[in-house]
C-alpha positions in Angstrom: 30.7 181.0 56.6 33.8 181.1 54.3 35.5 177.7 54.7 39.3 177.2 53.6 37.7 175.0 50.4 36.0 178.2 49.4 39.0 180.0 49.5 41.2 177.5 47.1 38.4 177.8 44.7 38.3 181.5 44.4 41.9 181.3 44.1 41.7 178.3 41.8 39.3 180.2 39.3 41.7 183.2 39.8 44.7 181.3 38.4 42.7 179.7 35.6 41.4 183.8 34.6 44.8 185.2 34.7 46.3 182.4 32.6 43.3 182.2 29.7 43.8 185.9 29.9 47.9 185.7 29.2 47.0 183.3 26.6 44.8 185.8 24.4 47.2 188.6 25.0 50.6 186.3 23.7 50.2 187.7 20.3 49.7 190.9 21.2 52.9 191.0 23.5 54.9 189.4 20.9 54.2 191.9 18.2 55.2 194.5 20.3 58.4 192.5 21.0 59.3 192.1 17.3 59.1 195.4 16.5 55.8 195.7 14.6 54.8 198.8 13.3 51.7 200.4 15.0 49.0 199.2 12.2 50.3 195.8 12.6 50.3 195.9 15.8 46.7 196.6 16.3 45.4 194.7 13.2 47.5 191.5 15.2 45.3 192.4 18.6 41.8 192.7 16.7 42.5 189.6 15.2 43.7 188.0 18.6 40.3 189.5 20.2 38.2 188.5 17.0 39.2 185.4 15.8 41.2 184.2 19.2 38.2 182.1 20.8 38.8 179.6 17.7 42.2 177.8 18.0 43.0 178.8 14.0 42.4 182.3 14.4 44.9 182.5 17.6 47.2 180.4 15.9 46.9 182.9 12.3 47.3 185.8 14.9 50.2 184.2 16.4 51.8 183.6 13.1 51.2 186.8 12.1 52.9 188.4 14.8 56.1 186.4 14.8 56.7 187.2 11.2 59.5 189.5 10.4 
């Protein structure tokens, strides 16, 4: 039986997901905002994907795509 608890945890871990998820994409999305050419742009994802799960690697990545 599904209780209403149940239900706010699913959604709970849901939120969590979606939000780590926006978090390792940021990088990504803001190339693409500044105007990076293609190259960069996927060199800034592969190091966003690579690198991202260490906080220095996300932050290089970051960096990297805010730079004009």
């Amino acid at each position: 039986m599904i209780t209403p608890s149940d239900i706010l945890l699913v959604a709970k871990y849901t939120v969590a997901i979606m939000i780590v998820i926006t978090i390792v994409l940021a990088p990504a999305w803001l190339a693409r905002q500044t105007g990076k050419n293609k190259q960069d742009m996927i060199l800034v994802r592969l190091a966003s994907w690579i690198f991202g799960w260490t906080g220095i690697g996300w932050l290089w990545a970051l960096f990297w795509a805010a730079k004009k």
